[in-house]
C-alpha positions in Angstrom: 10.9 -82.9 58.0 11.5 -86.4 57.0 8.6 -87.3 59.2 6.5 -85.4 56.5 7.7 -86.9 53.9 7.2 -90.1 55.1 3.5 -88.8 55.6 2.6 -87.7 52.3 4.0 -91.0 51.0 2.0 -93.2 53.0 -1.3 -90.8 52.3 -0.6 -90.8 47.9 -0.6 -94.8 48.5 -3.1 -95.6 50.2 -5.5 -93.4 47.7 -4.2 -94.4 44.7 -5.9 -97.9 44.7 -9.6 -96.5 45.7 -9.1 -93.9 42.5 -8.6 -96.8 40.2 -11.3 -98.9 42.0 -14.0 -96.7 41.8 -13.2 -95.6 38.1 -16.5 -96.8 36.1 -19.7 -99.4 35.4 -18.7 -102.8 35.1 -20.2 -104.4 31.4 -22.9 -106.1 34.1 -24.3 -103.4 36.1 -24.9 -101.8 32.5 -26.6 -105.2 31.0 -29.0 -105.0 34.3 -29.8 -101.1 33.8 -30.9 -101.7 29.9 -32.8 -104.8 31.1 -34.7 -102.7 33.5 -35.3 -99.8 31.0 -36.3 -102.5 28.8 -38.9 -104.1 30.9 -40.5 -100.2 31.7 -40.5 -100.0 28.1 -42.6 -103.2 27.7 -44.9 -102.1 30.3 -45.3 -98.4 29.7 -45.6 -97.7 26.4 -48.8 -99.9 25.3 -50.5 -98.1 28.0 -49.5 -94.7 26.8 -50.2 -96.0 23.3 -53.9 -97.1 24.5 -54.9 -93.9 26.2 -54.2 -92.3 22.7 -56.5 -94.2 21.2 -59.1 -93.9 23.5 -58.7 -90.2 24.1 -58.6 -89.9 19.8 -62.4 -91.9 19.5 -63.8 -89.3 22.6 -62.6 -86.1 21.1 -64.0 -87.3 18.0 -67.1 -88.6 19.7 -67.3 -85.1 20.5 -66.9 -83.3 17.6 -69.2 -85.5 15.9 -72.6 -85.0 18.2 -71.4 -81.0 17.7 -71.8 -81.1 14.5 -75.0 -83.1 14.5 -76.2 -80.1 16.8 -75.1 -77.4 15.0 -76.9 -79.0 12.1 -80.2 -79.6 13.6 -80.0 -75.9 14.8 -79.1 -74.7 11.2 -81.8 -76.5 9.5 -84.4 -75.7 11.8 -83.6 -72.0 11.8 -82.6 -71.0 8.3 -83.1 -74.4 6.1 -86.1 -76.1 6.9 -86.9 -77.1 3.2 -83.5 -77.8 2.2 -82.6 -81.7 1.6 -80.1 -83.4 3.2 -78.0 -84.7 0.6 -77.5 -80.4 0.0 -76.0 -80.1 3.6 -72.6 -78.8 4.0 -70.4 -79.0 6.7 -68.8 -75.3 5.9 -71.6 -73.9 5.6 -73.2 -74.9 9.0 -70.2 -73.9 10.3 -69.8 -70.5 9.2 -73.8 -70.2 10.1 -72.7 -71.5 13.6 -69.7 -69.4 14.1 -70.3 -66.3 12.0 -66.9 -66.9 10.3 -65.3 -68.8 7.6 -64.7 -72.4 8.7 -60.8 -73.9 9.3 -60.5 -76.9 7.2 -58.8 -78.8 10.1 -62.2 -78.3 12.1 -64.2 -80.3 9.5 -61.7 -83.7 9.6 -61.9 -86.1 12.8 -58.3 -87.1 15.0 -57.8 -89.1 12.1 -57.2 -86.2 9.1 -60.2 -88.0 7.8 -62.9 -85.6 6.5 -66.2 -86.0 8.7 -69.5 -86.6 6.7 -72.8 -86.5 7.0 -75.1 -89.5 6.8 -79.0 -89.3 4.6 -81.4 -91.6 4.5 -84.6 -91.8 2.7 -86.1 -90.2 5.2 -84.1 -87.7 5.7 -81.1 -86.7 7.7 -80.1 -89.4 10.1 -76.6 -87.9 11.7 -73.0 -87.2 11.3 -70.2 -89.8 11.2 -66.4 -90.4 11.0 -64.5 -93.2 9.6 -63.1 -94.3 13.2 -59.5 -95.5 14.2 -59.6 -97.2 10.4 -60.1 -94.8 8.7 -62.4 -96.8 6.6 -65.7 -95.6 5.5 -68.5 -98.5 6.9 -71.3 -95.9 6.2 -71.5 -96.0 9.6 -71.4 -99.1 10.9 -68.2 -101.0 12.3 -65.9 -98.8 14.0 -67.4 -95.7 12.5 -68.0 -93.1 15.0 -71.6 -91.8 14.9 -73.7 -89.3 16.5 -76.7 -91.9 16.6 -74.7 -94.4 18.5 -72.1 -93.9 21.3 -68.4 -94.9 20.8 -67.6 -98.3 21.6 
């Protein structure tokens, strides 16, 4: 019995110091870990950043040289004699799709509404203001249907 004793004495001692050893991070390993997520951060996130950019001027690309299309369709088919400066997004739309066109379909990844460009001759394409959201008539960082995105 004493034996036992003697036993579960030695085995509560020789634990005790790996419980208090083992407790936590020390104020350095934590310094390193921010330091790394820090670094990923640098690296990471312009590249994320970029790719939303990029993917914003293509879907708008997009939408743009549809609505050229639809409006080449539309004024060959139903408008021939009507001038340009008398075209209308919503109503090419709701020509094109047989229904009542969503406000949200006629603005670019920007919330910028999308226009339609006229020229003396006539109707030259269709146009957003680009990533800055500045209207160049065009030009600049515009993003045309007569052009392709830079």
């Amino acid at each position: 019995m004493k034996g036992l004793v003697v036993m579960r004495t030695l085995r509560r001692s020789s634990l005790a110091p790996l419980r208090h050893a083992q407790r936590g991070l020390t104020l350095l390993e934590i310094m390193i870990v921010i330091a790394i997520l820090g670094l990923l951060m640098v690296v990471i996130v312009p590249r994320v950043m970029g790719s939303k950019d990029s993917a914003d001027i293509n879907t708008t690309s997009i939408q743009v040289n549809k609505w050229k299309q639809d409006i080449d369709n539309w004024a060959l088919s139903t408008r021939p004699d009507k001038a340009c400066s008398e075209y209308s997004l919503a109503e090419v739309g709701k020509w094109a799709t047989k229904e009542e066109v969503k406000a949200s379909s006629l603005k670019d990844a920007w919330s910028k509404t999308i226009m339609v460009m006229c020229t003396e001759a006539g109707f030259r394409g269709v146009y957003s203001f680009g990533p800055n959201k500045v209207d160049d008539k065009g030009e600049g960082d515009d993003i045309t249907s007569w052009r392709d995105p830079k």
